[in-house]
matplotlib code that plots the C-alpha trace (Angstrom):
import matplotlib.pyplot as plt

x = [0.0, 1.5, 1.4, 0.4, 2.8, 1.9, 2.2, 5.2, 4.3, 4.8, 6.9, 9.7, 9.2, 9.7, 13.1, 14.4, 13.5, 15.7, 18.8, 18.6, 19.0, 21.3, 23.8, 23.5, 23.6, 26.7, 28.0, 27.2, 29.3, 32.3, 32.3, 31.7, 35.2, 37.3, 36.4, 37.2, 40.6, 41.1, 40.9, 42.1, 45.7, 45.3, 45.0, 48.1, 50.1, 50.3, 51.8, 54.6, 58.0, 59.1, 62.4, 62.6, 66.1, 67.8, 70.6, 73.0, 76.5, 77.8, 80.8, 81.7, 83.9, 84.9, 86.0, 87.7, 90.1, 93.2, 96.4, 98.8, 102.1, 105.4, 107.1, 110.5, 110.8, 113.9, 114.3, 116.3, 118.7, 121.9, 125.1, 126.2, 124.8, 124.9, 122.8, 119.8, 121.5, 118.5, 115.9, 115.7, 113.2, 109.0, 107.6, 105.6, 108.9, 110.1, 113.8, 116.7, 120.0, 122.0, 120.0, 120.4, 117.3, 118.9, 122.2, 123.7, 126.5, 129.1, 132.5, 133.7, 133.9, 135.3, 138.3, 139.0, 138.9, 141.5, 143.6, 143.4, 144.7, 148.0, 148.3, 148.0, 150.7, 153.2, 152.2, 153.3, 156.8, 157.1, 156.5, 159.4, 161.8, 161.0, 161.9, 165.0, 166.6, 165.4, 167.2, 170.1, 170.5, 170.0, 172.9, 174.8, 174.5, 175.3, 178.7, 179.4, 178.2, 180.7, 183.7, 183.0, 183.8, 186.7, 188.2, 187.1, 188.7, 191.7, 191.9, 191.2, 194.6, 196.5, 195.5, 195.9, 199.3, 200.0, 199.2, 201.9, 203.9, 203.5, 204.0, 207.3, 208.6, 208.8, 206.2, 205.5, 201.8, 200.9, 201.3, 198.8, 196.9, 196.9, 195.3, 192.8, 191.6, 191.2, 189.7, 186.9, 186.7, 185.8, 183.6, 181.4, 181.6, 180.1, 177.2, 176.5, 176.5, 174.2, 172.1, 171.8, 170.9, 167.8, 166.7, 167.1, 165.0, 162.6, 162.3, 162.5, 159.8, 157.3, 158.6, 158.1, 154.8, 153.9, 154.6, 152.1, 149.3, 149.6, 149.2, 146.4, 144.7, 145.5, 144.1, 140.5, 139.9, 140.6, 138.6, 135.6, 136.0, 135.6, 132.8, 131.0, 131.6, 130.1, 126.9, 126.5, 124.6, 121.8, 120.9, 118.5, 119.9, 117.8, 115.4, 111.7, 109.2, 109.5, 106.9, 107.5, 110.0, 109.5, 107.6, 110.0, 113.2, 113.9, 116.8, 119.3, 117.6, 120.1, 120.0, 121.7, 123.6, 121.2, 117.7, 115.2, 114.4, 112.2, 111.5, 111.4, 109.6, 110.3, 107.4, 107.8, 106.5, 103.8, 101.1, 98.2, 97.6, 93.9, 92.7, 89.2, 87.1, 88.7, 85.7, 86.6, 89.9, 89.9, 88.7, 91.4, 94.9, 98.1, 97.2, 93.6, 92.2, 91.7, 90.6, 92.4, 89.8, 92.4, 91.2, 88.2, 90.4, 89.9, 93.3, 93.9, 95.7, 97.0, 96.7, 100.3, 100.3, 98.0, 98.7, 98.6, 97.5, 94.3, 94.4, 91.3, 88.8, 90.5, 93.4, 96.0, 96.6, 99.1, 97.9, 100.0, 99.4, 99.6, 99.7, 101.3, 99.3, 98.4, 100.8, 98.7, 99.4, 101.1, 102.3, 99.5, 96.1, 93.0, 91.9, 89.3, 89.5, 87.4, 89.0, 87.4, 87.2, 85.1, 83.6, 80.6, 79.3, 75.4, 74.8, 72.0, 71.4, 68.6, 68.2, 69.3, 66.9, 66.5, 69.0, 71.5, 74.4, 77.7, 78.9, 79.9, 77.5, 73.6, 70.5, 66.8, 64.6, 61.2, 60.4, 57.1, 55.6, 53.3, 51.2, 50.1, 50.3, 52.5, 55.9, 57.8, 61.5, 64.6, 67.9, 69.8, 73.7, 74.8, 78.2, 79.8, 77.5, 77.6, 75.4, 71.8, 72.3, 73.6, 75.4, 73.0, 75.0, 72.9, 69.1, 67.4, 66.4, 65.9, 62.6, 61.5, 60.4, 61.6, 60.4, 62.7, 61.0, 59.3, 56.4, 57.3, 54.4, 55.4, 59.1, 59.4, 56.5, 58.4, 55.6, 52.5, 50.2, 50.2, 47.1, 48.5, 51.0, 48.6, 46.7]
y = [0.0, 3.8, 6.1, 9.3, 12.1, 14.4, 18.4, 19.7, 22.1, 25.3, 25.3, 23.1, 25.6, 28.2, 27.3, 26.3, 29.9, 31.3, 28.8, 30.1, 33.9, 33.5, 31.3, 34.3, 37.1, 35.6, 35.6, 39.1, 40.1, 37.9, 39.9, 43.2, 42.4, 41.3, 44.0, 46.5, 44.9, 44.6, 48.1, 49.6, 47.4, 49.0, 52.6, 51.7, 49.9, 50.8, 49.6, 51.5, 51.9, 55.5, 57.1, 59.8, 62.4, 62.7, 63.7, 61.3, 60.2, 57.8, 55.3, 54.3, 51.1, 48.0, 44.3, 42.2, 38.9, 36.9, 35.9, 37.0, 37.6, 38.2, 41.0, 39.3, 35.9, 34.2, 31.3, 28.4, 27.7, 25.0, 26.5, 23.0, 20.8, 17.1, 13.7, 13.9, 12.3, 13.3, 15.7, 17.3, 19.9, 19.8, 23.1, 24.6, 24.2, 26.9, 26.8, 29.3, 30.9, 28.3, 25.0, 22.6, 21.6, 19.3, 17.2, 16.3, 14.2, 15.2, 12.8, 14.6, 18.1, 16.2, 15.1, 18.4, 20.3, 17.8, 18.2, 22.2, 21.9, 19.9, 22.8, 24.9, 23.6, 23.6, 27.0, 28.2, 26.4, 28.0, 31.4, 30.5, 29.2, 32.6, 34.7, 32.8, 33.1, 36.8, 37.6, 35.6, 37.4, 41.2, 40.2, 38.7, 41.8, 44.1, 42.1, 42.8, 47.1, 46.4, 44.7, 47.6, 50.9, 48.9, 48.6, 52.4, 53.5, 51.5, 53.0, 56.4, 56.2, 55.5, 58.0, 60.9, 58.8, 59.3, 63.2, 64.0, 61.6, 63.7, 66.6, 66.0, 64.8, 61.1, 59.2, 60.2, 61.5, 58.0, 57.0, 59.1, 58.9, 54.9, 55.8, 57.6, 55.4, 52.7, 55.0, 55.8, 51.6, 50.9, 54.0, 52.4, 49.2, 50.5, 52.6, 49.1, 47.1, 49.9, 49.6, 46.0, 46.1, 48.3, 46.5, 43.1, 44.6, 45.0, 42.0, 39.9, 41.5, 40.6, 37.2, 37.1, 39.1, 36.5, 33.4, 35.3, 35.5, 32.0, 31.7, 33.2, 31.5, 28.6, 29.9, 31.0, 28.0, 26.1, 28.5, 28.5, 24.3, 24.0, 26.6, 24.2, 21.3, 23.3, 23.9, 20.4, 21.1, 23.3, 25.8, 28.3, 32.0, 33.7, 32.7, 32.0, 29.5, 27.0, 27.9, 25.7, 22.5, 21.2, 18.1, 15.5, 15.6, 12.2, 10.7, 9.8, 12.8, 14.7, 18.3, 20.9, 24.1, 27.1, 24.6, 26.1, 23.7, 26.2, 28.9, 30.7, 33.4, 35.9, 35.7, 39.4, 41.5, 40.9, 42.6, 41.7, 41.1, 41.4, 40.7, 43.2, 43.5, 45.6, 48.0, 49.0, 49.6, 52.8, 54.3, 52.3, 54.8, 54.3, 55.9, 54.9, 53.5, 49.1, 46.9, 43.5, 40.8, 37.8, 34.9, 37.3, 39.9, 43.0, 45.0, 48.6, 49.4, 51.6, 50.5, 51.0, 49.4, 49.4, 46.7, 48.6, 46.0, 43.5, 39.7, 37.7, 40.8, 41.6, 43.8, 43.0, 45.4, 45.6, 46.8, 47.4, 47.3, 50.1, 47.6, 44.6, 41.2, 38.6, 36.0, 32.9, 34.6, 32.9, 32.7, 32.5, 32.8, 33.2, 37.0, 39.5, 43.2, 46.4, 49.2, 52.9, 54.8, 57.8, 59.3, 61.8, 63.7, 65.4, 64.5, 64.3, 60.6, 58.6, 54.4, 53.5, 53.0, 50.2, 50.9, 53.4, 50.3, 53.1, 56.0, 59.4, 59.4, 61.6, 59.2, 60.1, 59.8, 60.1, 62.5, 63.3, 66.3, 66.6, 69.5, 67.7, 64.3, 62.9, 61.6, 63.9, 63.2, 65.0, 64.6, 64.1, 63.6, 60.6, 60.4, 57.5, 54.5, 52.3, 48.8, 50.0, 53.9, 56.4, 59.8, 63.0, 65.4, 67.6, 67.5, 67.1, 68.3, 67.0, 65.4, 65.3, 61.9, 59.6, 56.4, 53.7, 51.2, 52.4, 50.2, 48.9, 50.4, 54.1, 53.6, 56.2, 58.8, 61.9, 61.9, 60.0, 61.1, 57.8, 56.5, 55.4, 53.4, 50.7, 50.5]
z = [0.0, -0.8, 1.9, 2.0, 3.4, 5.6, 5.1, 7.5, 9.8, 10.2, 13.0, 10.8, 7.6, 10.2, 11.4, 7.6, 6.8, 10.4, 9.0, 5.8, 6.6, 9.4, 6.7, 4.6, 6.6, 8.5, 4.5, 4.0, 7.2, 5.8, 2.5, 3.9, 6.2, 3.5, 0.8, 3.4, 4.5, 0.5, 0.3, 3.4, 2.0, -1.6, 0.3, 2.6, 0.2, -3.0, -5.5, -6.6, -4.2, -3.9, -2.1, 0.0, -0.4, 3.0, 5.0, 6.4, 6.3, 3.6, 3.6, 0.1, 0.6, -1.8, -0.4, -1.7, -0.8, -0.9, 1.4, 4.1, 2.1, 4.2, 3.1, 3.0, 1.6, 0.2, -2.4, -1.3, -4.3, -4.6, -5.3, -5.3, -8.2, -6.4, -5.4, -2.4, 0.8, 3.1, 2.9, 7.1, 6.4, 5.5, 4.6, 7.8, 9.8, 11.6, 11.5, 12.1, 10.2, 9.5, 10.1, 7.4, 5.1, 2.8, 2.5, -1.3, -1.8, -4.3, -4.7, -7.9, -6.5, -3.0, -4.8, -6.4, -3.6, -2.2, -5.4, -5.1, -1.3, -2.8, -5.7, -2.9, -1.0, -4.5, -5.0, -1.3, -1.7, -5.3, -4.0, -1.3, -3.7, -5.9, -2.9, -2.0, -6.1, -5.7, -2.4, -3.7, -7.1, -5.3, -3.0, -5.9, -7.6, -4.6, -4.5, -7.8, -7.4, -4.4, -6.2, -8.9, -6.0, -5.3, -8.5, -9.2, -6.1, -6.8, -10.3, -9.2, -6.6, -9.4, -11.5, -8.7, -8.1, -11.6, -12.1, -9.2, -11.3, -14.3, -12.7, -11.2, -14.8, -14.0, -16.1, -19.6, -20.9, -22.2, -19.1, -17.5, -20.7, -19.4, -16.0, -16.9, -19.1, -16.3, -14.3, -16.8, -17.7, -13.9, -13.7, -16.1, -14.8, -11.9, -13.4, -15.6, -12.7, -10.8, -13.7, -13.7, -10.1, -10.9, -13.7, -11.6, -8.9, -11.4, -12.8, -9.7, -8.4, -11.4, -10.9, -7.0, -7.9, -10.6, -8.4, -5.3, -8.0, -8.6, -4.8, -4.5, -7.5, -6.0, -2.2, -4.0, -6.0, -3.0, -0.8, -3.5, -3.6, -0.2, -0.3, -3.0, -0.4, 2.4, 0.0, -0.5, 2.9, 2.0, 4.8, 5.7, 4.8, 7.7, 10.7, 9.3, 8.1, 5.3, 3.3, 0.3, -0.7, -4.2, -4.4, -6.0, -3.6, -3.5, -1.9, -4.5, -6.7, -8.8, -8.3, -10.5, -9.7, -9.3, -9.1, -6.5, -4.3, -1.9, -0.2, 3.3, 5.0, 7.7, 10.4, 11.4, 9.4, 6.9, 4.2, 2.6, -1.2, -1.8, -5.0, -5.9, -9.3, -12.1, -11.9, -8.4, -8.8, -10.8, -7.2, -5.1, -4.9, -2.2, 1.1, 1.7, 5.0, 5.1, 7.1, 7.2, 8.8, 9.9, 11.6, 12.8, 14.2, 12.4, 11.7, 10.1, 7.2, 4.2, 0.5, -0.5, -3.9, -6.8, -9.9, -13.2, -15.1, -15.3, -14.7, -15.5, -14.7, -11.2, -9.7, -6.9, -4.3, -1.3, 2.2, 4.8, 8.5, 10.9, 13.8, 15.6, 13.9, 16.1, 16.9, 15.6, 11.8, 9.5, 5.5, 2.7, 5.3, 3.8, 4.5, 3.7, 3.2, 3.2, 1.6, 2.5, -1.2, 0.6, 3.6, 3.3, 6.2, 6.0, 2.3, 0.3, 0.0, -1.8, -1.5, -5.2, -8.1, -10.5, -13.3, -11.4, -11.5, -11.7, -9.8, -11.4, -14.0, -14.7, -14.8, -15.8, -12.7, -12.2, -9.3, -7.4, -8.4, -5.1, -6.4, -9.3, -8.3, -10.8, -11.7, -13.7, -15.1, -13.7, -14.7, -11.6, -10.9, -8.6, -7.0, -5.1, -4.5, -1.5, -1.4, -1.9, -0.9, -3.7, -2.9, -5.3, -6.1, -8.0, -9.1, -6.0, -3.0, 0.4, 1.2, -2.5, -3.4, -6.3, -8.0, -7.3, -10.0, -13.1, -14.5, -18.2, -19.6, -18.8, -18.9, -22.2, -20.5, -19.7, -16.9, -15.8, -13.5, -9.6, -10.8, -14.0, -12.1, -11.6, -15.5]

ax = plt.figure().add_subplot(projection="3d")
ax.plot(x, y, z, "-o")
ax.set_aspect("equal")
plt.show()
């Protein structure tokens, strides 16, 4: 059998009809709340970002990094070409003036340096044996400038002897003719012999002269032998750290003369080589203040040297230190620097716009024209630039208001009125 429904009240249509308004009066509120929150945002917030001109100080700095360089360092060379005996040094060591870093064996140049002490020792008894025949020869030939006055003096008695002679009638003139003749034949022996002497002076002492050359050529090769020898140890040629040792030094290695096995640096006094971006360096010069972060440790500086040239888009600089470092530094530390390009006290600054990348140069900005409402362009002059501030040097004023971004769509408008902003 079908049944038959019965009508619903009126109470039950009744409290559909309540549910029904409530759900959309409560739906009402909800959309009243939101469009006013919608808007109040839009009011608060609009869309576009302006900038305000102000007064402040600016710090124009650049960064940049690279290593703790000592500013003496010395390259350990061998003066003394021989084989790898032992290798007593690893880069890192501290070691002092004098202390031995490798050892190199060298037979050859052992057994000339033995030769050169035995030409040494013939030289030295040559050099004797030349003085002895030239002290022997200038006494011979004072014995014969001697025997020489003798016979003049001799010769010259008879010749006086022989003028009284003449005088008194006894001896003829031939006679005396005779005597003086052997007067004047042993008064040039004597001025030969007296000759001879000076030339034999002379001449003995190129030969004595000759024969100490020889000496001392024999004394410096010698010397420089041993010299070699001694090199065979290679030492360090001041206190410091090892800092490098080339990699193949094997025991038994041959090294050549003048090969540069290493190098050492002096721990006391040190500067930093910074490497920073080519485009930064045209405002880096000698003399400006750095700061030097080693090991966290902040330490002030001076730029003292500027690399002229460009390698692979950046530029080394020096910086020196106007302070004691911290004991823990050492060679080729990882280190960052700030350098200080320009201070500016009470300037007219503005936070930096889309599209203002470089200092020094006039851009096209879009200023607030308050009285109008509208953007209007202004060519304005920007100075040094410093992370997201700029430096305005000319074409504003303070408390005027710029656009920071301009909207695509009104990028070539000379001047658009804020509503457009958002079109």
């Amino acid at each position: 059998m079908f049944e038959i429904p019965e009508d619903r009240s009126h109470s039950q249509t009744f409290k559909v009809v309540i549910i029904v308004l409530a759900i959309v009066a409560i739906l009402t509120l909800l959309i009243t709340i939101f469009t006013e929150q919608a808007f109040s945002k839009s009011v608060s917030n609009p869309s576009y970002i302006t900038g305000v001109v102000s007064r402040s100080a600016l710090t124009v700095a650049i960064s940049g990094y690279g290593k703790l360089v000592p500013k003496t360092q010395r390259g350990i060379n061998t003066i003394s070409s021989g084989h790898i005996v032992e290798v007593l040094q690893q880069p890192g060591n501290v070691v002092s003036k004098g202390e031995v870093i490798l050892l190199l064996n060298n037979p050859k140049l052992q057994r000339a340096m033995e030769t050169s002490e035995l030409a040494l020792l013939e030289e030295q008894s040559n050099l004797q044996l030349v003085k002895a025949e030239s002290r022997q020869a200038l006494e011979d030939q004072l014995g014969m400038i001697r025997l020489a006055k003798v016979r003049l003096a001799l010769a010259q008695a008879e010749l006086t002897a022989h003028e009284k002679l003449k005088e008194n009638q006894v001896i003829s003139t031939l006679d005396l003719h005779k005597a003086k003749v052997a007067w004047e034949k042993e008064d040039a022996v004597l001025q030969m012999e007296s000759s001879r002497l000076i030339t034999l002076k002379q001449t003995r002492k190129s030969i004595d002269e000759s024969a100490m050359y020889r000496l001392e050529k024999a004394k410096k090769q010698r010397e420089l032998l041993v010299s070699e020898v001694e090199q065979l140890s290679i030492t360090a040629s001041m206190d410091g750290m090892l800092t490098e040792l080339a990699d193949d030094l094997d025991i038994g290695r041959y090294l050549d003369e003048g090969q540069v096995v290493g190098m050492i640096a002096d721990l006391s006094s040190y500067y930093a080589r910074i490497n920073i971006t080519a485009s930064d360096a045209e405002f880096v010069a000698p003399g400006l203040l750095a700061t030097v972060s080693i090991k966290g440790v902040d330490m002030p500086g001076l730029v003292s040297r500027v690399e002229p040239t460009v390698t692979n888009g950046s530029v080394e600089i020096d910086i020196s230190f106007t302070g004691s470092l911290p004991a823990s530094v050492r060679p080729n530390i990882d280190v960052n620097a700030v350098i200080e390009v320009a201070s500016h006290q009470d300037a007219l600054v503005i936070e930096r716009p889309v599209g203002v990348i470089r200092g020094h140069r006039d851009y096209s900005l879009f200023v607030l024209n308050e009285a109008r409402q509208q953007f209007e362009t202004r060519h304005v002059s920007i100075g040094d630039i410093s992370g997201d501030k700029a430096l305005v040097v000319k074409g504003l004023a303070q408390n005027e208001q710029i656009l920071l971004q301009v909207p695509s769509h009104l990028a070539s408008r000379q001047q658009f009125s804020i509503g457009e902003i958002d079109e």
